[in-house]
C-alpha positions in Angstrom: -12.4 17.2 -3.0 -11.2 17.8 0.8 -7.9 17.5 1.5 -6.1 16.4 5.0 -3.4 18.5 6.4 -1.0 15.9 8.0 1.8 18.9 8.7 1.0 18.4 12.9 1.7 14.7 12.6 4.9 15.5 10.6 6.5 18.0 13.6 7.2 14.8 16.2 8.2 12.3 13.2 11.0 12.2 10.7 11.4 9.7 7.5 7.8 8.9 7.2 7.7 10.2 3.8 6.4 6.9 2.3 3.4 6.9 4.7 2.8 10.4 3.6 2.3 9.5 0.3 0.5 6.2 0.7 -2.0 8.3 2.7 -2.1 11.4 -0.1 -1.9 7.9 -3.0 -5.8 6.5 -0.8 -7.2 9.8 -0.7 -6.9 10.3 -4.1 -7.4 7.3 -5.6 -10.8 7.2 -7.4 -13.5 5.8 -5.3 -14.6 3.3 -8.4 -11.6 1.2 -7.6 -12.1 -2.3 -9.7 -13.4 -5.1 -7.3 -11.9 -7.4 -10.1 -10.3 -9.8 -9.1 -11.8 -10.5 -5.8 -8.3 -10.9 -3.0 -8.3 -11.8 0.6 -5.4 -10.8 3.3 -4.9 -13.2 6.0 -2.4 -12.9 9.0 -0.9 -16.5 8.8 1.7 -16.0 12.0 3.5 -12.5 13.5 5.5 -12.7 10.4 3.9 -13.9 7.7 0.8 -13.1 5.0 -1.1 -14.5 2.3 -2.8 -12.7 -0.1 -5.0 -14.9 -2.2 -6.8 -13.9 -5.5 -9.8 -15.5 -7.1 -8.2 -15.6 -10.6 -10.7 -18.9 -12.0 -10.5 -19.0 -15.7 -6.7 -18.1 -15.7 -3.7 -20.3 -16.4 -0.3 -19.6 -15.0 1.3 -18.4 -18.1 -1.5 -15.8 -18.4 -0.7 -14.4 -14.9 2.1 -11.9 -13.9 3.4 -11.3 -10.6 6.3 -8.4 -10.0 7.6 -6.1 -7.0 9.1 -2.7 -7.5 9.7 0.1 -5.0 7.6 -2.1 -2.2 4.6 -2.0 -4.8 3.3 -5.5 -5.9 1.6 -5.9 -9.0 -0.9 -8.6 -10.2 -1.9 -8.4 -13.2 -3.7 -10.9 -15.6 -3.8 -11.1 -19.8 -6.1 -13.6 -21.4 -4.9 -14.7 -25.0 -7.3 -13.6 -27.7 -6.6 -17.5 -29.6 -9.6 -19.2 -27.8 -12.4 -19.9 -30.4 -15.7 -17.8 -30.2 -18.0 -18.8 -27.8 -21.4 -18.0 -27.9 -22.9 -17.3 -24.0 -26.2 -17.4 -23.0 -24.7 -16.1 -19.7 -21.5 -15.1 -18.6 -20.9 -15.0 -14.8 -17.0 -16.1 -14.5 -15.4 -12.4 -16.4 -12.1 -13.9 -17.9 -10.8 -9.8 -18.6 -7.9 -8.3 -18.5 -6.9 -7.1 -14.8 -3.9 -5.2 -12.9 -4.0 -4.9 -8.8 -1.7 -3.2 -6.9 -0.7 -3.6 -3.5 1.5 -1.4 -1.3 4.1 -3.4 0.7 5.4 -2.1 4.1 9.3 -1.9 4.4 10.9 -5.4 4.6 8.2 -7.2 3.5 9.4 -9.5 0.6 7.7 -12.2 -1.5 8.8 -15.1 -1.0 6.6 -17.6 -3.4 3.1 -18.0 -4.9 1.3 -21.0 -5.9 -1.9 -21.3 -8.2 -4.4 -23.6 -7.1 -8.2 -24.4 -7.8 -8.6 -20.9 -9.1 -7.0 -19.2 -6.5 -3.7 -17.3 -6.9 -1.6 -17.4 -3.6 0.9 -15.0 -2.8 3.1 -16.1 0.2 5.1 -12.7 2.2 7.2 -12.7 5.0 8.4 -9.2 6.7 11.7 -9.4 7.6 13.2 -6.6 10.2 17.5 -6.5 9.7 18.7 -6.9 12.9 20.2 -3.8 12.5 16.6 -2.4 12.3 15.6 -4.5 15.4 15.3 -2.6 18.8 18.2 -2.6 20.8 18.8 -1.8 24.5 21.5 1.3 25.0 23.0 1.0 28.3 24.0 4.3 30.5 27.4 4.8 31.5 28.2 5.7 35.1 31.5 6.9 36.6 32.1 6.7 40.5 33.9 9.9 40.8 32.5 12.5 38.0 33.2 15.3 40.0 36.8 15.5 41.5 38.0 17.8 43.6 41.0 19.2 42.2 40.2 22.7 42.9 41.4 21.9 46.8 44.9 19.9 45.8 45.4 23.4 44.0 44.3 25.5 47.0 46.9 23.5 48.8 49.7 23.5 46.3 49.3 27.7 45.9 49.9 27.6 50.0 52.9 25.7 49.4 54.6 28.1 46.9 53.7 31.0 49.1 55.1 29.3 52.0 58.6 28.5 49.9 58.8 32.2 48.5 
C-alpha cells in the first residue's frame, strides 16, 4: 500500500493533528467499506446539516445514536424475538449495522427524528466567539522617536559653561 508524506504541509501549519489523522484514518481504511445503510449529507443553510439514513425495517428502540471525541456513531441491532419467516426473496436486509462519521470541531448534534424509514440526524457547527475572527488594530504614537539626545547636548554645554 502507498503511503502519502504530508510532513511539507505540516512546516506552515500548527494544531492540525486531527486532520492528520482523519487523512492517515481514509487512507487506511479498507476499500470494502459497508454501503449498509445507505446515508445522504445535505447542506441545509451555512450552518447547519442533515445526515439522513435509510434504516426501513428498524424501530427506534432498535437504533443507537452516540458522539464521542467528534466521532458519531450509528449503529442498528434487530432483536432476534421475531418469528421465523420463510422468504422467497429478501431485498429490505434488516442486519445488524454500525456507521461512523467524523465530525469537524464545533459541530454538535442537536436532534434526530425517525420518519418513513429514514433516520434524520439534525447538526449545527457552532464557532465560540472566542474562535471567531477578530480584527487587531495597530497602535500608532505621534512622536516614537524623541529627540532627547539634543536636550542633553545642550544640558552638557551648560555644565561646562558653569565649571
Amino acid at each position: 500500500m502507498n503511503t502519502i508524506d504530508l510532513t511539507p504541509l505540516y512546516r506552515n501549519s500548527v494544531g492540525f493533528d486531527r486532520l492528520a489523522s482523519l487523512i492517515d484514518n481514509a487512507l487506511t481504511t479498507e476499500t470494502k467499506a459497508s454501503t449498509y445503510p445507505p446515508y445522504n449529507i445535505q447542506v441545509i443553510s451555512d450552518n447547519n446539516y442533515t445526515i439522513s439514513l435509510a434504516v426501513a425495517g428498524f424501530s427506534q428502540n432498535e437504533l443507537d445514536i452516540k458522539v464521542e471525541k467528534g466521532v458519531l456513531s450509528v449503529s442498528g441491532h434487530k432483536n432476534n424475538i421475531q418469528e421465523e419467516r420463510k422468504f422467497l426473496h429478501q431485498g429490505i436486509p434488516n442486519k445488524t449495522f454500525e456507521r461512523k462519521f467524523n465530525l469537524a470541531d464545533y459541530v454538535e448534534v442537536t436532534g434526530a427524528d425517525l420518519s418513513n424509514g429514514l433516520l434524520n440526524i439534525n447538526l449545527v457547527k457552532e464557532i465560540p466567539d472566542t474562535m471567531k475572527p477578530k480584527k487587531i488594530s495597530i497602535n500608532q504614537t505621534d512622536n516614537t522617536l524623541e529627540h532627547h539626545k539634543e536636550e542633553k547636548v545642550v544640558n552638557d554645554k551648560n555644565k561646562d559653561k558653569a565649571a
